[in-house]
C-alpha positions in Angstrom: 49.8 229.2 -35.0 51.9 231.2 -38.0 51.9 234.1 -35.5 53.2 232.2 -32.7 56.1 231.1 -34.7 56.6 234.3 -36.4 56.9 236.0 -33.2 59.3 233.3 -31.7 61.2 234.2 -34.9 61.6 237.4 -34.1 62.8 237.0 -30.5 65.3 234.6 -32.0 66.7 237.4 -34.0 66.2 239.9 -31.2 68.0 237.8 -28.7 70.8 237.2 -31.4 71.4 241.5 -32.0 71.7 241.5 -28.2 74.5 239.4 -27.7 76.6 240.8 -30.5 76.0 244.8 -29.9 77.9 246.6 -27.5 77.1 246.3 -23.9 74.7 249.1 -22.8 73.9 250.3 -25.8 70.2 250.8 -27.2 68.6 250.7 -30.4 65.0 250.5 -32.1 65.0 247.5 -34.6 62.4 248.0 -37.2 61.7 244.7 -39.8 58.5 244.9 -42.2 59.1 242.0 -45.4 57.0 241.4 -48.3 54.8 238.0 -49.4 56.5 236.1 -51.9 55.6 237.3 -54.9 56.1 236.4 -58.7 59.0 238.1 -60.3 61.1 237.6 -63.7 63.8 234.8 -63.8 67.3 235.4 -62.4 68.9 233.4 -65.1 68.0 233.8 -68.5 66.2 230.9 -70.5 68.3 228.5 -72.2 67.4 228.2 -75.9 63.9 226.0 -76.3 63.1 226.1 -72.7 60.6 228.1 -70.5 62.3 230.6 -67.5 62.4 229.4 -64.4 59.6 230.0 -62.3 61.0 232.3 -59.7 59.2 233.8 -56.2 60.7 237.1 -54.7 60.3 238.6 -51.3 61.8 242.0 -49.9 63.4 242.6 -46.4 64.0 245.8 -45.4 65.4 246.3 -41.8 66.2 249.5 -39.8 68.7 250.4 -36.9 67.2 253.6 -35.1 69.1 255.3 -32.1 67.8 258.1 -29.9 67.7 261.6 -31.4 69.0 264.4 -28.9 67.0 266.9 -30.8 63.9 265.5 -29.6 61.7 265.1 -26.6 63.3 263.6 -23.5 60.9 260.7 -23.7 62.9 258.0 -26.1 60.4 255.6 -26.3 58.3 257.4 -28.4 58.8 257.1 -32.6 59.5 260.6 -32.7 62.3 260.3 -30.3 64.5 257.9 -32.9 66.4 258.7 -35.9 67.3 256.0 -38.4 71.3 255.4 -38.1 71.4 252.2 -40.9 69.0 250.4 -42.8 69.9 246.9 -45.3 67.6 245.9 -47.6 67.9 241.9 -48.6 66.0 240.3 -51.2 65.2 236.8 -51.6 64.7 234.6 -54.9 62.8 231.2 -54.8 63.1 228.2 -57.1 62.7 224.7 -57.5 66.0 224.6 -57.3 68.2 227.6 -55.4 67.3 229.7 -53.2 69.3 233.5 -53.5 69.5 236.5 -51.1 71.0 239.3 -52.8 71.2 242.5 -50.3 70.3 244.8 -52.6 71.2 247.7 -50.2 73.1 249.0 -47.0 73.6 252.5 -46.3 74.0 254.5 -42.6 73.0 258.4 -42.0 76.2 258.8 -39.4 74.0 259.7 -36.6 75.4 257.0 -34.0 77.8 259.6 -32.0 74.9 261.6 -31.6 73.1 258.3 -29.4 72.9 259.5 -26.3 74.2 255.6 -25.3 77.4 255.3 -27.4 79.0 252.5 -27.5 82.8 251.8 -28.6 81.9 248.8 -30.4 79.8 250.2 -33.8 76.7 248.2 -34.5 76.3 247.9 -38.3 79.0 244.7 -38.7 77.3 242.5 -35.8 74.1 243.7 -37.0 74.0 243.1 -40.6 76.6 239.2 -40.2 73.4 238.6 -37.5 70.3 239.8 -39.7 72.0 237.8 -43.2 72.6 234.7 -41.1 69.6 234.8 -39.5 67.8 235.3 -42.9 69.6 232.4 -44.4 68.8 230.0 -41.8 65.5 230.6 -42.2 65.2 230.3 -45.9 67.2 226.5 -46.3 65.4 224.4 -47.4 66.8 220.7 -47.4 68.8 219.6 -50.5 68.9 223.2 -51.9 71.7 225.4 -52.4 71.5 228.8 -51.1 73.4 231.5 -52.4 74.0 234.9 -50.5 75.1 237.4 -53.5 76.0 240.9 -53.5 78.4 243.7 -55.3 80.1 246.2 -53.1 80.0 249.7 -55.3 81.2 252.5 -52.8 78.4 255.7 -53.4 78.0 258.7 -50.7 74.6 257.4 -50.3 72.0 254.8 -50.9 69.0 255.0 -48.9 69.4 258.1 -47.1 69.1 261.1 -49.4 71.6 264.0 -47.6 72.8 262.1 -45.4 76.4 262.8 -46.7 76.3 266.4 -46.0 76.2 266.8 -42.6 80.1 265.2 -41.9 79.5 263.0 -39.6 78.8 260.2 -41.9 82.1 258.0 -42.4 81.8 257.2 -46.2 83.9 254.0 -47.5 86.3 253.9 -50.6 86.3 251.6 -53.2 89.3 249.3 -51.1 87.5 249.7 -48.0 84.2 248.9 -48.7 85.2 245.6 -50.2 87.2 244.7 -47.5 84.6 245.7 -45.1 82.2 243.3 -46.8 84.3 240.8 -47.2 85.0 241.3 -42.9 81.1 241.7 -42.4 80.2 238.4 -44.3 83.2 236.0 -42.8 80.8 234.9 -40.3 77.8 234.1 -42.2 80.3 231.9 -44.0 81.4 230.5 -40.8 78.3 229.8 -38.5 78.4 226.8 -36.9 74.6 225.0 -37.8 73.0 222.3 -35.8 72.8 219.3 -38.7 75.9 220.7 -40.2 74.4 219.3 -43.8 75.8 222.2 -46.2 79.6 223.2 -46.9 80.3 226.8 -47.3 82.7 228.4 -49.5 82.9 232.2 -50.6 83.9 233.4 -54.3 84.9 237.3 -55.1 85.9 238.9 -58.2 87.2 242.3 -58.7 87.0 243.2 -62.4 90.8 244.0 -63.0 92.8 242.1 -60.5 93.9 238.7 -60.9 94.0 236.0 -58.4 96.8 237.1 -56.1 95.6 240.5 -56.1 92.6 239.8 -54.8 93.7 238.0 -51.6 94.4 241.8 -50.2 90.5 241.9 -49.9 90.2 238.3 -47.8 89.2 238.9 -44.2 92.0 237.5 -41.8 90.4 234.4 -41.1 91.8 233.4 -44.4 95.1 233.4 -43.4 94.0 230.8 -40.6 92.3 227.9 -42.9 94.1 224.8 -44.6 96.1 225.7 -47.6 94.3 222.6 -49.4 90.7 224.3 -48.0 90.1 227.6 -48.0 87.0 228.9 -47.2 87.7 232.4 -49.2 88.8 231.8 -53.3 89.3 234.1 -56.3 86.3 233.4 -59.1 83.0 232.8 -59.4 80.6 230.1 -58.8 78.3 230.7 -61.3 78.5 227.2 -63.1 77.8 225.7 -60.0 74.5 227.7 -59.1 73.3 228.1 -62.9 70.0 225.8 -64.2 71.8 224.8 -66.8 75.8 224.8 -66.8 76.4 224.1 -70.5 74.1 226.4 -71.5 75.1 229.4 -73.4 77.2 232.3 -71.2 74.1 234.6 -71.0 72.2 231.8 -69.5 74.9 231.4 -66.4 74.8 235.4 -65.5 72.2 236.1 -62.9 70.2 239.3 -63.6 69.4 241.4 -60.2 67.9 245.2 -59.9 70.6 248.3 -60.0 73.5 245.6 -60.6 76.4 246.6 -63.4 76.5 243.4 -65.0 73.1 243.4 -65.2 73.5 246.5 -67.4 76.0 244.9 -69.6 73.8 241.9 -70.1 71.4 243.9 -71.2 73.7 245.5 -74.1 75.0 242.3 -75.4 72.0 240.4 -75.9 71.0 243.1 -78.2 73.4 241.4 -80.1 71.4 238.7 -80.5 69.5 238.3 -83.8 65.8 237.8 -83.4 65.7 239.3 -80.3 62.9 242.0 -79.7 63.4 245.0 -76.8 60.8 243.0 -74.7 61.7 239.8 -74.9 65.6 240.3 -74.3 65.7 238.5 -71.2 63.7 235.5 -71.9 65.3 233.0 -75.0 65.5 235.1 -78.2 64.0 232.4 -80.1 63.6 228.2 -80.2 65.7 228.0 -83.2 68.6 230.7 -82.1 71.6 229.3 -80.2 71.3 232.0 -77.9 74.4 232.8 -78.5 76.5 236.4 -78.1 78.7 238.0 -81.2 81.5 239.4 -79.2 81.8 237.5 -75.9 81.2 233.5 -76.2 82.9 232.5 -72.8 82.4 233.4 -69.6 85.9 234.4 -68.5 85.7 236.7 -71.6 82.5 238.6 -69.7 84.4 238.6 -66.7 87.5 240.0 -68.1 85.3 243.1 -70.4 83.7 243.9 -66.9 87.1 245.6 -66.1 86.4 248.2 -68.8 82.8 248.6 -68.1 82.2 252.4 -66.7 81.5 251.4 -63.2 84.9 249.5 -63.1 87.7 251.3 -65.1 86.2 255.0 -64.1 88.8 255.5 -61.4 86.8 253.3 -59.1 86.8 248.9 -58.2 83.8 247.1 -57.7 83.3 243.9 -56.5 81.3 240.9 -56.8 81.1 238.4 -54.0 78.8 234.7 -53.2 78.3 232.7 -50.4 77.5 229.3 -51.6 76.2 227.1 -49.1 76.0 223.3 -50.6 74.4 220.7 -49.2 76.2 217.7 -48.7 73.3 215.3 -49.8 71.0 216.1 -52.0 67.5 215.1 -51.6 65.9 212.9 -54.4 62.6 215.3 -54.6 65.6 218.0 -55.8 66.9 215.6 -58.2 63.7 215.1 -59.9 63.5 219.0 -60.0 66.5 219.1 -61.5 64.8 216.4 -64.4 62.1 218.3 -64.8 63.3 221.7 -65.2 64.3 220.2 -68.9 60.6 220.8 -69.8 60.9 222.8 -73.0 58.1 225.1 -74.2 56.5 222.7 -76.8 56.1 219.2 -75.8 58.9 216.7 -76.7 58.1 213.9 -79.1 60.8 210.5 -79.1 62.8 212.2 -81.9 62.9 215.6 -79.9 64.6 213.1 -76.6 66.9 211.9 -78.8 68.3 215.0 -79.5 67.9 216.6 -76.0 71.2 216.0 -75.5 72.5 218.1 -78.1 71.3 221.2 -77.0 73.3 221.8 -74.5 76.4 219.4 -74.9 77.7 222.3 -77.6 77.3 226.0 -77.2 78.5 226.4 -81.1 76.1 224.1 -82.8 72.9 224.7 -81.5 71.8 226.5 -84.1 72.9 223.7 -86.3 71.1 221.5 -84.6 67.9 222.7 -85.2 67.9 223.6 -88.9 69.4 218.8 -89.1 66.6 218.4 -86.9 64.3 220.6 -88.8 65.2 219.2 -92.5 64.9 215.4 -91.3 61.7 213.8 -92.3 59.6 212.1 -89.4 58.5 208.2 -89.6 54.7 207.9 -89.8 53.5 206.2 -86.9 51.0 203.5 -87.4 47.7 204.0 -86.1 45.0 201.3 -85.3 41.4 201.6 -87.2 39.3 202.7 -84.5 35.9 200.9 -84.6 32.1 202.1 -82.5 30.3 204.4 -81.3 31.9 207.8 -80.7 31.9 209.8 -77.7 32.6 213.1 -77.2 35.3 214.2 -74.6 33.7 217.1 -71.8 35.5 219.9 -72.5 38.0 221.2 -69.5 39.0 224.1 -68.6 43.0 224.6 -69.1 44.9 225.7 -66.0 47.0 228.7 -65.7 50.2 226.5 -65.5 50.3 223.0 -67.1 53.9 223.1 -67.6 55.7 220.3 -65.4 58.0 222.6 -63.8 54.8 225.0 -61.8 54.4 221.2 -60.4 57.3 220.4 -59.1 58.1 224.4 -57.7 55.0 224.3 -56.0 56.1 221.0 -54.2 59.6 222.2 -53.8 59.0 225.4 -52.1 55.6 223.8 -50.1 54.5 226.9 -47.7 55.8 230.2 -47.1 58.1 229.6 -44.4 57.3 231.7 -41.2 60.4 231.8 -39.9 62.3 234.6 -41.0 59.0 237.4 -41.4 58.9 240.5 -40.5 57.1 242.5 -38.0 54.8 244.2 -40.8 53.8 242.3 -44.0 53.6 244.4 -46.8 52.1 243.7 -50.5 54.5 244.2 -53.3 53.4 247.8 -53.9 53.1 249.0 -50.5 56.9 248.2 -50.0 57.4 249.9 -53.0 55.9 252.8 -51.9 57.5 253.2 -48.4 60.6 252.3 -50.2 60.1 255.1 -53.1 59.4 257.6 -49.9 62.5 256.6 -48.4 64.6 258.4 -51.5 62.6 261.6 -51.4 63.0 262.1 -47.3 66.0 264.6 -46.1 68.5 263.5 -43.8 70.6 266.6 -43.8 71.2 267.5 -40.2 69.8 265.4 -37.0 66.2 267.8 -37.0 65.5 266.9 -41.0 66.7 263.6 -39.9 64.2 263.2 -36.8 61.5 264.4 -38.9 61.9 261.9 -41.8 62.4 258.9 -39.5 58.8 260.2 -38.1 57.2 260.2 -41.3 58.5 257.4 -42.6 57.6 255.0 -39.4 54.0 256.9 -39.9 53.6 256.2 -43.5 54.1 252.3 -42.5 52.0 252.8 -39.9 49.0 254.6 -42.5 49.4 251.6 -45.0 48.8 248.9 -42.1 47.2 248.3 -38.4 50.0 247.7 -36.4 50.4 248.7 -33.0 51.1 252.7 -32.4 54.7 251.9 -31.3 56.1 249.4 -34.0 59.1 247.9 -34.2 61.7 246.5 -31.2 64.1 248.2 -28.5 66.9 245.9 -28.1 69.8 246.5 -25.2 73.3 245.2 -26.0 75.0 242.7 -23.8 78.2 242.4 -25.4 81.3 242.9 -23.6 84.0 244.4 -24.8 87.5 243.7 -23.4 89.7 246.8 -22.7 93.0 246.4 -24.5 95.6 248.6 -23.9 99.1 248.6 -26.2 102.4 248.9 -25.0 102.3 252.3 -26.4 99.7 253.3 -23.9 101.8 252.0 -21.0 100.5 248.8 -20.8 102.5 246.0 -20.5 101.8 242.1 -21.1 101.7 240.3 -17.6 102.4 236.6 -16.6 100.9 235.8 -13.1 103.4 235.3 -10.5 106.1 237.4 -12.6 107.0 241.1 -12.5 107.4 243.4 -15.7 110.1 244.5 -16.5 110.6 247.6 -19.1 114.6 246.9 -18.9 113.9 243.6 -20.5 111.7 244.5 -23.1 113.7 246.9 -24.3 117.2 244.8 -25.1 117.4 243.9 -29.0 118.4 240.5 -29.0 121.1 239.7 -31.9 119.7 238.2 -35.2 121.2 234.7 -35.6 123.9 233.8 -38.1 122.7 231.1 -41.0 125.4 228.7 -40.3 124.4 229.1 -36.7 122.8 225.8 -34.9 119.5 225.4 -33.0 120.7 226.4 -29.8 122.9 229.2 -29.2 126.7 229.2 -27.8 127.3 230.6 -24.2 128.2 234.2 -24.4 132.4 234.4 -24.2 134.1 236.8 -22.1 134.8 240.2 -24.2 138.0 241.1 -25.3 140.3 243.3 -24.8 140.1 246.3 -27.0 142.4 246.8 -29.5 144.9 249.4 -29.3 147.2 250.2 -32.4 150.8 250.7 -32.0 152.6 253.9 -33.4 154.4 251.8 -36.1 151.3 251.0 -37.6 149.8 254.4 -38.2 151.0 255.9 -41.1 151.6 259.8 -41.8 149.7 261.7 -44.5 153.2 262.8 -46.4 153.5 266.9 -46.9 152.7 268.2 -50.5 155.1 271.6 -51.1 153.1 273.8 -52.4 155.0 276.7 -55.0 
């Protein structure tokens, strides 16, 4: 039954590709994911608390187009050569669910397709594959968040791919733009229920508000003044755990991101910290608390000086928040229970619980008043007969409240949204490792590497010899000519007329009304009479 509705999965996604690449074209869609697996916490603990529990899977998707160096028979593996490949990863917990696409990167191999087509396929494709990938990872009454930074690099995925100059490589400007383009319609998908409400945050270390509306997509231009879909900032208190918590508790930590890096060098600032325990809450009696930065607009504003910002190069950071519009109560209680600290809570500890994250500045305070006042003994009732001794039981692996309600919130492993080959954590990351040591040089290396990589998959599992999809594009593209090209715009029943076009109508006065006066008749040119020109007199020169 999974494998039913995995496949129907695919074929939703196939069919989608289809009606968004150019018409006539063909490609070889390969999609292998990972199971979710346990990984470290996005968001750092808040001070007396546990990390969240946190599930990670890994998509990796390829776009493969006929290599002319190869056999005439195309429907063979060896006949493809990789042209793009995204890599998405997915975070699970109790309460948000993230994709950050880790990756993107093309060889520049498309005009060697034997099918070209004028319409490229990586924007269609990669808008498709993220919305696609988000519809299939909502879950009701839990945000989603698609996350990413645009850095522009020669190269990602695809070692030498830069060198054969063909590959179109992306500025700093560009490739935020482009991203910016590429994600407008995962923002904008129309859904079925229509039960979340979408809005998209970017920040560009160095530019303020107004400068960062250059990188909008157009569509901006087109929403309400009072709603617009694209904004300047961040929306980090609104995805956090816990929103008062301290700054390095709202910062989400992801693999190979700069901010990441920086986190990493302020909480060494942190006293009581050791190297390997960093990420998690330095101790239950620090505040958690930074030395040099204690806000997050102060993060955001040192970012600009960071190496991978102020070294002659931009980089930014963008979210897709999608919100549901009622939450669910089972998220509510989530929300509840993710309060579980570490140690159990006694009534004087739930008095206080308050405290610890209504101020950032007195948490350490707190503890030391909490520490230095004396408990009330509690009473206890003589216990009278026989005694009997309790079985002993064997303690789970997880007896913290929160395991409970994750494993209730995230139920089964969806199977919508898998891919065609199901890897373990370590086989992706060996495929993925092989990847960065292949040579994509010229269009033979190229061909060859494609090979071996599709053969490696194939070695590490038992799918069939000829993995992966051939999709045909259906899109139609409509042939627009400018005026510059000789074409000219045409009303039925009318003729064109290039006289007409080219008259420059007369800019209209201010103090002129809505309607125009009739043209007058012209007048008469003025002649001047010889009385009225006046002779340059003689100089006499000695």
């Amino acid at each position: 039954m999974e494998e039913d509705q995995s496949a129907q999965s695919r074929t939703e996604l196939y069919s989608r590709l289809e009606k968004v690449l150019g018409a006539g074209s063909r490609y070889k869609i390969h999609h292998l994911s990972t199971r979710p697996t346990k990984s470290d916490a996005l968001f750092a603990a808040a001070p007396a608390t546990r990390p969240q529990r946190t599930k990670c899977e890994s998509h990796f998707l390829t776009l493969a187009v006929a290599s002319p160096s190869s056999s005439t028979n195309s429907q063979t593996q060896s006949g493809h050569v990789f042209a793009f490949a995204i890599e998405v990863l997915v975070y699970t917990t109790s309460s948000l669910t993230t994709l950050f696409v880790s990756k993107a990167d093309s060889t520049g191999y498309l005009s060697s397709s034997p099918t070209k087509s004028s319409l490229s396929p990586i924007r269609p494709l990669t808008s498709t594959f993220i919305t696609w990938l988000a519809e299939s990872r909502q879950r009701p009454g839990i945000p989603l968040v698609v996350s990413l930074f645009a850095r522009a690099q020669d190269q990602y995925l695809f070692p030498g791919s830069v060198d054969h100059g063909a590959k179109h490589v992306l500025d700093d400007r560009q490739l935020v733009k482009w991203w910016c383009k590429t994600l407008d319609p995962v923002l904008r998908h129309d859904t079925a229920d229509q039960a979340y409400t979408t809005r998209a945050h970017v920040i560009v270390p160095g530019f303020d508000s107004y400068e960062t509306t250059q990188f909008f997509p157009p569509s901006y231009r087109s929403d309400p003044p009072d709603n617009r879909k694209w904004r300047h900032g961040h929306p980090l208190l609104d995805i956090a755990p816990y929103p008062s918590a301290p700054p390095r508790c709202l910062v989400p930590h992801f693999p190979d991101d700069p901010k990441a890096r920086y986190l990493d060098e302020l909480d060494a600032e942190i006293p009581d910290s050791q190297p390997s325990q960093s990420w998690f809450s330095p101790s239950k009696k620090g505040n958690g608390m930074w030395k040099s930065i204690r806000t997050l607009d102060q993060f955001w504003d040192t970012m600009a000086f960071r190496q991978e910002c102020s070294s002659g190069r931009m980089v930014g950071f963008i979210w897709l928040v999608f919100t549901p519009t009622q939450p669910t109560i089972q998220s509510l209680e989530d929300s509840v229970t993710n309060l579980t600290p570490a140690t159990s809570f006694n009534a004087d500890d739930l008095l206080g619980a308050d405290q610890i994250f209504s101020s950032q500045e007195s948490l350490g305070q707190a503890a030391e008043v909490k520490k230095s006042s004396p408990r009330k003994s509690a009473r206890r009732k003589k216990l009278t007969g026989p005694i009997i001794p309790r079985q002993p039981k064997i303690k789970s692996t997880s007896s913290n409240l929160s395991s409970k309600s994750f494993k209730a919130a995230s139920k089964e492993w969806p199977e919508r949204g898998r891919g065609q080959i199901l890897l373990d954590h370590a086989s992706y990351t060996r495929v993925h490792d092989l990847l960065l040591r292949l040579d994509f040089q010229d269009i033979g290396a190229a061909t060859s590497s494609t090979r071996k990589w599709l053969g490696e998959v194939t070695a590490i599992t038992t799918p069939t010899s000829d993995w992966g999809k051939e999709v045909v594009g259906a899109h139609e593209i409509a042939e627009k000519k400018s005026i510059a090209e000789g074409a000219l715009p045409s009303v039925p029943g009318q003729v064109n007329d290039l006289s007409s076009m080219l008259v420059r109508k007369k800019r209209k006065n201010a103090d002129d009304g809505a309607q125009a006066p009739a043209p007058a008749e012209a007048p008469a040119v003025n002649v001047l009479g010889a009385n009225m020109i006046r002779k340059k007199p003689k100089v006499n020169k000695p």
